[in-house]
C-alpha positions as CSV (number, residue, x, y, z in Angstrom):
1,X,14.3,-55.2,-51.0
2,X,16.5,-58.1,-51.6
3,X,17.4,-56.9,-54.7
4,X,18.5,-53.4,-53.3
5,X,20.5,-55.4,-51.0
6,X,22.8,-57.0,-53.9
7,X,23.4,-53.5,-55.5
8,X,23.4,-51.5,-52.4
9,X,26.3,-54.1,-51.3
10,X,27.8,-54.2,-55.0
11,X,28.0,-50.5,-54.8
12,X,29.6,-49.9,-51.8
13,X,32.5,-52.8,-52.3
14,X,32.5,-51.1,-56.1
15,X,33.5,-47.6,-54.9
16,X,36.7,-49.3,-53.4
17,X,37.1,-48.2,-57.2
18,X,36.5,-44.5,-57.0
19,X,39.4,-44.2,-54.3
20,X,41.5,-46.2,-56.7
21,X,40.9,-44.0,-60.0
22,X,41.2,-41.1,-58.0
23,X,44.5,-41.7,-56.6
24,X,46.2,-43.1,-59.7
25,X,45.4,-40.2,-61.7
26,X,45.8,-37.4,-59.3
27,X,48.7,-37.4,-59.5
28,X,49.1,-36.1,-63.0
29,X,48.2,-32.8,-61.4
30,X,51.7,-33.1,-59.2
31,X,53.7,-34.0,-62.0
32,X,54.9,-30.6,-63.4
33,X,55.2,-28.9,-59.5
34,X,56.8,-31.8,-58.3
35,X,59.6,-31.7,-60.9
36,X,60.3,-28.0,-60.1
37,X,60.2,-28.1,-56.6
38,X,63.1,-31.0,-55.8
39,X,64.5,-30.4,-59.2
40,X,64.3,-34.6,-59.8
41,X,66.3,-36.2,-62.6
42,X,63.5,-38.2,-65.6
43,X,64.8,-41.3,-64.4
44,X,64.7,-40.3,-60.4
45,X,61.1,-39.0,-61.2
46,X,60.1,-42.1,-63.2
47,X,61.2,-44.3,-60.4
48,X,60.2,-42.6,-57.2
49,X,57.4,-39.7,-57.6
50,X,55.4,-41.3,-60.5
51,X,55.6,-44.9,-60.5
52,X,56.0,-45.5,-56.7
53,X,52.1,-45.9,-56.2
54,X,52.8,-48.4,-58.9
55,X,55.1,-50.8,-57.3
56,X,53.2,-50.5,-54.2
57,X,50.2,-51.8,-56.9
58,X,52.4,-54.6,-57.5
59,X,53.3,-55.6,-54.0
60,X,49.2,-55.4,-52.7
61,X,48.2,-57.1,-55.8
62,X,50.8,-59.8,-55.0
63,X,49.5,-60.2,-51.5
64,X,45.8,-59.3,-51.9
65,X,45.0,-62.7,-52.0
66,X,45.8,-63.4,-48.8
67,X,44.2,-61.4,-46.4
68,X,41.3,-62.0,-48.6
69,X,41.4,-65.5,-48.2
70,X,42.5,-65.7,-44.4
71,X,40.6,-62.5,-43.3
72,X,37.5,-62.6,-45.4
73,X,36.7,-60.1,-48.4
74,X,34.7,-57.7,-45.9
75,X,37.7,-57.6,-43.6
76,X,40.3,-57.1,-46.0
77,X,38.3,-54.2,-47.9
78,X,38.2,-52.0,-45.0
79,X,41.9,-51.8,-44.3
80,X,42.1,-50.7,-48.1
81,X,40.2,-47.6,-47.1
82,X,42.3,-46.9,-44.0
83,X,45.4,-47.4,-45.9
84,X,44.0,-45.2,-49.0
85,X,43.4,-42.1,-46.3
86,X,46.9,-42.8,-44.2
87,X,48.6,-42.4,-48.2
88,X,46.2,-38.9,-49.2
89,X,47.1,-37.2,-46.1
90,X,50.9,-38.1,-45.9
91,X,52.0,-37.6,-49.1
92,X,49.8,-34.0,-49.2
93,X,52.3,-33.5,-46.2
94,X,55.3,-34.5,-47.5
95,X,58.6,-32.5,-46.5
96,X,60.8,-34.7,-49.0
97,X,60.4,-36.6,-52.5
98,X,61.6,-39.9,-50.1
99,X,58.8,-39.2,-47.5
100,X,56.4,-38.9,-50.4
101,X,57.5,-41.7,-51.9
102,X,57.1,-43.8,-49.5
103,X,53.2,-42.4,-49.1
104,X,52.5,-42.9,-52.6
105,X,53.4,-46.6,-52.2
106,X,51.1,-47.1,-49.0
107,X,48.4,-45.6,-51.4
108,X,49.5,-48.4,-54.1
109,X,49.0,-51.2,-51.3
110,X,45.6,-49.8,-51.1
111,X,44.8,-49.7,-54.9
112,X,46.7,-53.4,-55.2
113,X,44.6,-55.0,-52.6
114,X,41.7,-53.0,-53.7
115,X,41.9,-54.9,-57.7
116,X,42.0,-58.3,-56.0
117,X,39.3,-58.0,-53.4
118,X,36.5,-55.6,-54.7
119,X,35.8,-57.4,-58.0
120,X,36.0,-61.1,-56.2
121,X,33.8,-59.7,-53.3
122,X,31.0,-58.6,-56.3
123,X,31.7,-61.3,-58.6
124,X,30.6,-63.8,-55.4
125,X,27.8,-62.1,-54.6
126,X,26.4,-61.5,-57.9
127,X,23.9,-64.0,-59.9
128,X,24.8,-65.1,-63.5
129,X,22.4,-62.3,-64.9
130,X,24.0,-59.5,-63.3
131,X,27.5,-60.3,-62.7
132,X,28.8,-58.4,-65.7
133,X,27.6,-55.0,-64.7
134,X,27.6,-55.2,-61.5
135,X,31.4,-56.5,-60.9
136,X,31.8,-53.9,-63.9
137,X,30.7,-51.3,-61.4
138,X,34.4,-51.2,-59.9
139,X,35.4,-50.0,-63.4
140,X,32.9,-47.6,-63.0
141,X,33.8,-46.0,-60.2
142,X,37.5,-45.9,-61.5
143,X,36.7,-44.0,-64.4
144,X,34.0,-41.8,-62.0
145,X,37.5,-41.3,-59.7
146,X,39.9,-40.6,-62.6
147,X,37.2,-37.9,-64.0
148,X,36.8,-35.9,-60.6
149,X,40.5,-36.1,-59.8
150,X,41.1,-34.0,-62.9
151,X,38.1,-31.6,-62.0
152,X,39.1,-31.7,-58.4
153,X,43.1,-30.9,-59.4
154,X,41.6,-28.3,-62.1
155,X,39.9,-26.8,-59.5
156,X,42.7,-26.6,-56.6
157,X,44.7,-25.4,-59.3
158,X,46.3,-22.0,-58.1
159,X,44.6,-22.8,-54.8
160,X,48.0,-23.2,-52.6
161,X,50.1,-21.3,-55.1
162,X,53.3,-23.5,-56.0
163,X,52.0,-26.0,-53.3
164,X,48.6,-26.9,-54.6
165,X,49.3,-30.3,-55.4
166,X,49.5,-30.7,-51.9
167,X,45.6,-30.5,-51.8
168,X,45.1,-32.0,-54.8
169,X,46.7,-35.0,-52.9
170,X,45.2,-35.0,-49.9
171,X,41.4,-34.4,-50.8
172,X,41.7,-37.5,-51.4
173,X,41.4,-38.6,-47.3
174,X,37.6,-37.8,-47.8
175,X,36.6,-40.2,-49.4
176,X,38.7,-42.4,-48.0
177,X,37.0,-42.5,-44.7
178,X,33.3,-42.3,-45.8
179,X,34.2,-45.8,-48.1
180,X,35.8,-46.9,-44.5
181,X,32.9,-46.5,-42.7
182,X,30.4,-47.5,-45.4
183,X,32.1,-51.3,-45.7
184,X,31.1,-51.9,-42.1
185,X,27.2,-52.3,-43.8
186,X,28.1,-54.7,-46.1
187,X,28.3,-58.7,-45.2
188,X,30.9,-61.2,-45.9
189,X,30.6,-62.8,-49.2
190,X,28.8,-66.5,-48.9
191,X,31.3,-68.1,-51.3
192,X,34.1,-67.4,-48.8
193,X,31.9,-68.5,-45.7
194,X,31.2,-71.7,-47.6
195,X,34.5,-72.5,-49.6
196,X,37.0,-71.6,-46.9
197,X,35.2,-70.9,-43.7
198,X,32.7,-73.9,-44.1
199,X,30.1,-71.6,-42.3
200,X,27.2,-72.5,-44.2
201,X,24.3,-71.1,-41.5
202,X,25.8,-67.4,-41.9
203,X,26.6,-68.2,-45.7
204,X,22.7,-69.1,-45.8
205,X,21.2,-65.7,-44.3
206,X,23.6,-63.6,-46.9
207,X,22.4,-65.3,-49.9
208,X,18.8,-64.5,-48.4
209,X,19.7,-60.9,-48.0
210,X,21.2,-61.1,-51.5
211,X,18.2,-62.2,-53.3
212,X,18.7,-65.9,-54.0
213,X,15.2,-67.4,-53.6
214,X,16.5,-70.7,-52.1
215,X,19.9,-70.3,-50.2
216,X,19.5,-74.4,-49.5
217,X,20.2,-75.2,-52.8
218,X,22.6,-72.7,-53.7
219,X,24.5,-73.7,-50.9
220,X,24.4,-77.5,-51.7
221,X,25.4,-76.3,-55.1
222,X,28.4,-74.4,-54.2
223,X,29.0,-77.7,-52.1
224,X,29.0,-79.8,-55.0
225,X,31.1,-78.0,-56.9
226,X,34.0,-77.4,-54.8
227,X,34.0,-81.4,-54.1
228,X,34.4,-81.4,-58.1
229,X,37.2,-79.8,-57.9
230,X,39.1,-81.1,-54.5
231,X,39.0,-84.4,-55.8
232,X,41.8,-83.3,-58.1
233,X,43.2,-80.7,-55.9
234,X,45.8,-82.9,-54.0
235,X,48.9,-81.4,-53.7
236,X,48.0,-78.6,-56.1
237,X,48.7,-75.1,-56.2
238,X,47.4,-72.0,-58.3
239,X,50.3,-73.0,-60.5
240,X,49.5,-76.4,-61.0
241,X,48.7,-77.7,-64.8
242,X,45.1,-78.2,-64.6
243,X,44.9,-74.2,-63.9
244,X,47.1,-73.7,-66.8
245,X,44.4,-72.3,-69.2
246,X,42.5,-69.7,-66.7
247,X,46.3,-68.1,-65.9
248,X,47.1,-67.6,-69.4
249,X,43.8,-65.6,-69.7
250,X,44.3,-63.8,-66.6
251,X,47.8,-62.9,-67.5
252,X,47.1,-62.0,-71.6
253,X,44.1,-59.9,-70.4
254,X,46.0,-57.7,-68.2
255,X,48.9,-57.6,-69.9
256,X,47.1,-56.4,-73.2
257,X,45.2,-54.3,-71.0
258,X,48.1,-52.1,-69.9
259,X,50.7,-52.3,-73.5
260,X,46.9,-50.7,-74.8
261,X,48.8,-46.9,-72.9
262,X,45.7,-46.8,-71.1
263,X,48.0,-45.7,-67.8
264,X,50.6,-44.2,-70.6
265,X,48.0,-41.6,-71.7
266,X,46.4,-41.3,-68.2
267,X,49.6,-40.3,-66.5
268,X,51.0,-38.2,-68.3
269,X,47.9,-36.3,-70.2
270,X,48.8,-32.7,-69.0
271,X,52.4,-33.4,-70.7
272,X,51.1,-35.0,-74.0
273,X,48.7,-32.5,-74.4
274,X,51.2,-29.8,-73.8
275,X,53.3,-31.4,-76.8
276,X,50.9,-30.4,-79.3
277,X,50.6,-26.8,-77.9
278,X,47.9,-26.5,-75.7
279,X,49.1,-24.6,-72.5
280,X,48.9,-25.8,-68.7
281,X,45.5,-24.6,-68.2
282,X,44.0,-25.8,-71.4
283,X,45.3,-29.2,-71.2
284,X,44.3,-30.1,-67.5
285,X,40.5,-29.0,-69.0
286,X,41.7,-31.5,-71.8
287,X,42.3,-33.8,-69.2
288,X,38.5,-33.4,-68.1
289,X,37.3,-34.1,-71.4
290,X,39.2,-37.1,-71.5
291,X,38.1,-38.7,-68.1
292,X,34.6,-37.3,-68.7
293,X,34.8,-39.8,-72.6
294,X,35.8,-42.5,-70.3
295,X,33.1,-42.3,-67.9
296,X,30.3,-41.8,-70.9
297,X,31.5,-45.0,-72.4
298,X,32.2,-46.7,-69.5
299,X,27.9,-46.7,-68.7
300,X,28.0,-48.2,-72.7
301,X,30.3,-50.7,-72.2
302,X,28.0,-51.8,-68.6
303,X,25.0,-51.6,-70.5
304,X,26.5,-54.3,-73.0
305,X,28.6,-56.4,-70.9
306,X,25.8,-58.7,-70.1
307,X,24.0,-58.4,-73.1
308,X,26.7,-58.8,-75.6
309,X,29.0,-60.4,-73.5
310,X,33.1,-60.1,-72.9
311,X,35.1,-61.6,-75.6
312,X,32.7,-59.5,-78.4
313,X,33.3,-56.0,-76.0
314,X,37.3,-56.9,-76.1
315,X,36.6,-57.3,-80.0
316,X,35.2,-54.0,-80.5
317,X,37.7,-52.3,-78.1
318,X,40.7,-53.8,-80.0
319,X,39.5,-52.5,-83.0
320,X,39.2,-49.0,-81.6
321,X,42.5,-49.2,-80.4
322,X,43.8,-50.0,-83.4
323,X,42.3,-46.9,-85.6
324,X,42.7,-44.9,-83.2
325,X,46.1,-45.3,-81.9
326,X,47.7,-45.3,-85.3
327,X,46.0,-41.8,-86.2
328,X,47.5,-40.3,-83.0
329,X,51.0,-41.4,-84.0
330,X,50.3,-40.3,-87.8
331,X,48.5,-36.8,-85.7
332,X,52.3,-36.7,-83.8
333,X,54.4,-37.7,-87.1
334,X,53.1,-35.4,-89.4
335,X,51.8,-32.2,-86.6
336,X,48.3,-32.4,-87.3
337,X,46.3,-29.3,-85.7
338,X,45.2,-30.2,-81.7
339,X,42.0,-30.6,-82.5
340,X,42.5,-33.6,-84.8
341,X,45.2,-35.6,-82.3
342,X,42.2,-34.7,-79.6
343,X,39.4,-36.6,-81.8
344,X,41.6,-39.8,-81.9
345,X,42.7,-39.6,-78.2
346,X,39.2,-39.7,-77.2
347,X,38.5,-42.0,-79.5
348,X,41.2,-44.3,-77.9
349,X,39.7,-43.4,-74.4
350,X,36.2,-44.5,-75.6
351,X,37.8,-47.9,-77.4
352,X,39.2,-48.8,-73.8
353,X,36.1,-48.0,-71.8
354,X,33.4,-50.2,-74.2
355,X,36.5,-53.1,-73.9
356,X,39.3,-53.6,-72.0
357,X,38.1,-51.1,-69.7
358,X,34.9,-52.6,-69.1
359,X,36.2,-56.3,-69.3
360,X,39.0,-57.3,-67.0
361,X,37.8,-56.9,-63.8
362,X,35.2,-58.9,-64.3
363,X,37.2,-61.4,-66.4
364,X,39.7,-62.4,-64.1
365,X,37.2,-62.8,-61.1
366,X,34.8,-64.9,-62.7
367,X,37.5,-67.3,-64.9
368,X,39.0,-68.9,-61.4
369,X,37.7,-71.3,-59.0
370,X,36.2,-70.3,-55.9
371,X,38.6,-72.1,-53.7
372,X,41.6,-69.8,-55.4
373,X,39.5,-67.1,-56.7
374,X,41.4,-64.5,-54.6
375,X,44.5,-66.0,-55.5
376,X,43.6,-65.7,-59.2
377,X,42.5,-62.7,-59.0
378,X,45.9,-62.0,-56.8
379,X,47.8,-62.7,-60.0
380,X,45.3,-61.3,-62.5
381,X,45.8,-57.7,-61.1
382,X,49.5,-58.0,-60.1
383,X,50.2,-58.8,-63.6
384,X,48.2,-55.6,-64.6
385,X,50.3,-53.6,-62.2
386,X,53.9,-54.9,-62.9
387,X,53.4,-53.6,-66.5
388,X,51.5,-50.6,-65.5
389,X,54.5,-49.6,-63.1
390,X,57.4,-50.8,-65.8
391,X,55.6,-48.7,-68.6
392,X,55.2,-45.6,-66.0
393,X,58.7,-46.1,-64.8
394,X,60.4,-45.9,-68.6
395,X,58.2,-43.2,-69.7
396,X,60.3,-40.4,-68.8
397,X,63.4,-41.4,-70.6
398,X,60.9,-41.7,-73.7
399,X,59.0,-38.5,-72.9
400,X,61.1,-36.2,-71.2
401,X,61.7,-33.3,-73.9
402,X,64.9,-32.7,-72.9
403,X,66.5,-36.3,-72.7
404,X,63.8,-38.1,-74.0
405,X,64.1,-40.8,-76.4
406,X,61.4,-39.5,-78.2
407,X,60.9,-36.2,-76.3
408,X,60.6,-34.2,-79.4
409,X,58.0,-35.9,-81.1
410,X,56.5,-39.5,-79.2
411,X,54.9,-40.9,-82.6
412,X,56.7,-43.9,-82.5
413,X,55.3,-45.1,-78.9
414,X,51.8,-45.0,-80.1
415,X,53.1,-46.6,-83.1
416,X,54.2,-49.7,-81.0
417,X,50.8,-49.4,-79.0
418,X,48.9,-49.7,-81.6
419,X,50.7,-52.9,-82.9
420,X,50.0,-54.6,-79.3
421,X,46.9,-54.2,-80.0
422,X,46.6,-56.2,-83.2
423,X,48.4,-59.3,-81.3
424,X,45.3,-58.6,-78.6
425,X,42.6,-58.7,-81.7
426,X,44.4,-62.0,-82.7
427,X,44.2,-63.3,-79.3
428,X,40.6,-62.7,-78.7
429,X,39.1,-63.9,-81.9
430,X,41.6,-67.2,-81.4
431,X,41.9,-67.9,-77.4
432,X,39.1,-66.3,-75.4
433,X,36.0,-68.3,-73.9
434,X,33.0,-66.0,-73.6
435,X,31.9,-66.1,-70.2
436,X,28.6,-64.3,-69.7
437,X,25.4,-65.8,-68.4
438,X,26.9,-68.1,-66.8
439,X,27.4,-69.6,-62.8
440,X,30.7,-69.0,-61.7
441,X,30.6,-73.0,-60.7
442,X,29.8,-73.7,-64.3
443,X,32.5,-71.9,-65.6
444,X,34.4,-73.9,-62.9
445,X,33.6,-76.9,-65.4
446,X,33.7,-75.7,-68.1
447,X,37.5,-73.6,-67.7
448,X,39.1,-76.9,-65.9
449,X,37.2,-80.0,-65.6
């Protein structure tokens, strides 16, 4: 029973994901209809219909870590799914591209928030065994969201006529309130009740609904640790020196993470696949196949998470990348038939789901201290975002196949891609700690002391 507790809790917190992955990717769906109903210039586009959920990313993931910490994790994760349904249902409404701007970005609060607070929530409830997976859940349910948002917008395709974006959008309000309502089940983590609320009778019955066979001693563990680490805290911040190593890794993990074209290729699917000549139809069920690769390797890349631990997945997922990415530029370059540039874009998909995919999330909310873990987590994630949102922002001017840079043939931005991704494969086999198996307070020694 205890047991089912930890995953039941895990899961709900986890599908703070879903909501996430659905909302990023649906709108890929709105992209064409969009652009032909307020005639928007590439840059106007860029800026304001595709990336504006982006820069609302960057501005929850910036402040994520404060609700979380003042507020509580359990707090904080239900406003995510009231702000995720108020974003679905206004931007379906939207009478102007401003008006649905502005929507879009209260979405990308929610998402922001969502990639500080879910994975710390898991990570603190988790035990050494199973924090891999189950923190790796929220990548999960991303990858479960980005793969029925391309069903669901397949589906409502032709369902409103020149308007069906509209409720390809706002579907999304569905979920939304069922994850509101579900949070109210789960308790607050003990790690915040102990490190920043000092209530250690409440922290106490969690850990026994969690499954820890003696909550004393994990409590005066916890305890002891923290005290390590206040002893040097004086007049410290997040920024100070002694956290100097654990920000470098948060900030090289996400940016790799998103000069990989994970969002690149996930954004703007329908269009890339259109380049090669597949038509509308055929390259949203493209789109399927590619968030249906990401969800089958997502379950490999949980199976090994905790078996063969993170710096060897982000091994094997650079090396995909690599391959991979430099075929679809040579597919591009030299006009190979669909079917080839589809292989390697799966592949690609598949390379990011065993690694990177699988990896950050968990990586940045298990490499900080409990007393900033939010906070680190805060800047983990808004680093992810700011270079999600400038690479969505720019890709129009490369893109567009009338202005673009590269509109008639994109070769050389997979080219480039692919390069980031040897300087990630150097980075990994030079800088990275392997993390697995291990208490989050003994990583707290082990990162910083």
């Amino acid at each position: 029973m205890k047991k089912n507790n930890l995953f039941q809790y895990s899961i709900v917190a986890a599908l703070a994901g879903f909501i996430f992955g659905f909302d990023t990717v649906v709108i890929s769906g709105a992209n064409e209809p969009i652009k032909n109903l307020w005639h928007t210039s590439p840059l106007f586009h860029g800026m304001f219909i595709m990336s504006m959920a982006l820069w609302g990313t960057v501005v929850g993931a910036l402040v994520g870590g404060i609700p979380a910490e003042k507020f509580g994790r359990k707090k904080t994760l239900f406003w995510i799914g009231i702000l995720f349904a108020i974003s679905a249902l206004g931007t379906a409404l939207a009478p102007s591209p401003y008006v649905f701007s502005f929507f879009r970005f209260i979405g990308g609060l929610g998402i922001g928030i969502s990639s500080v607070v879910a994975p710390t929530y898991i990570s603190e409830i988790s035990t050494p065994a199973t924090r891999g997976r189950l923190t790796a859940m929220y990548q999960f349910n991303i990858v479960f969201g980005i793969l029925i948002a391309f069903i669901s917008n397949y589906l409502l395709q032709g369902v409103g006529g020149a308007e069906d974006w509209r409720w390809m959008l706002g579907v999304l309000a569905i979920p939304s309130l069922i994850y509101t309502l579900m949070v109210v089940t789960v308790p607050e983590s003990p790690r915040w009740l102990i490190s920043i609320k000092n209530d250690l009778p409440a922290a106490k019955k969690v850990l026994a609904k969690i499954g820890v066979e003696n909550p004393d001693d994990e409590v005066s563990n916890i305890i002891t640790a923290n005290a390590a680490i206040e002893t040097h805290e004086a007049g410290e911040t997040i920024f100070s020196s002694r956290y100097r190593r654990v920000l470098w890794l948060a900030f090289l993990v996400a940016f790799f993470n998103q000069l990989s074209g994970i969002n690149f290729i996930l954004y703007y699917a329908p269009e890339i696949l259109s380049r090669i000549g597949l038509g509308a139809t055929e390259s949203l069920a493209n789109s399927i196949a590619i968030g249906g690769t990401n969800l089958i390797f997502t379950f490999v890349g949980l199976y090994l998470i905790d078996r063969l631990g993170r710096r060897t997945l982000l091994i094997i997922g650079s090396l995909g990348y690599i391959i991979s990415l430099s075929l679809v530029a040579i597919a591009f370059k030299t006009e190979a038939s669909p079917a080839f540039l589809m292989i390697f874009l799966l592949m690609f998909i598949a390379s990011h789901a065993i690694g990177q995919g699988a990896v950050i999330w968990v990586f940045i909310a298990e490499i900080f201290p409990n007393k900033v873990r939010a906070l680190g987590q805060s800047f983990g994630a808004s680093t992810h975002w700011i270079f999600a949102a400038i690479i969505t922002l720019i890709t129009p001017v490369f893109l567009d196949k009338k202005t673009g840079i590269f509109g008639k043939n994109p070769w050389p931005i997979f080219l480039f891609f692919a390069f980031m991704m040897v300087l990630q494969l150097i980075w990994v086999l030079t800088r990275v700690p392997e993390t697995k198996g291990v208490s989050l307070e003994e990583l707290e020694k082990k990162l910083l002391l």
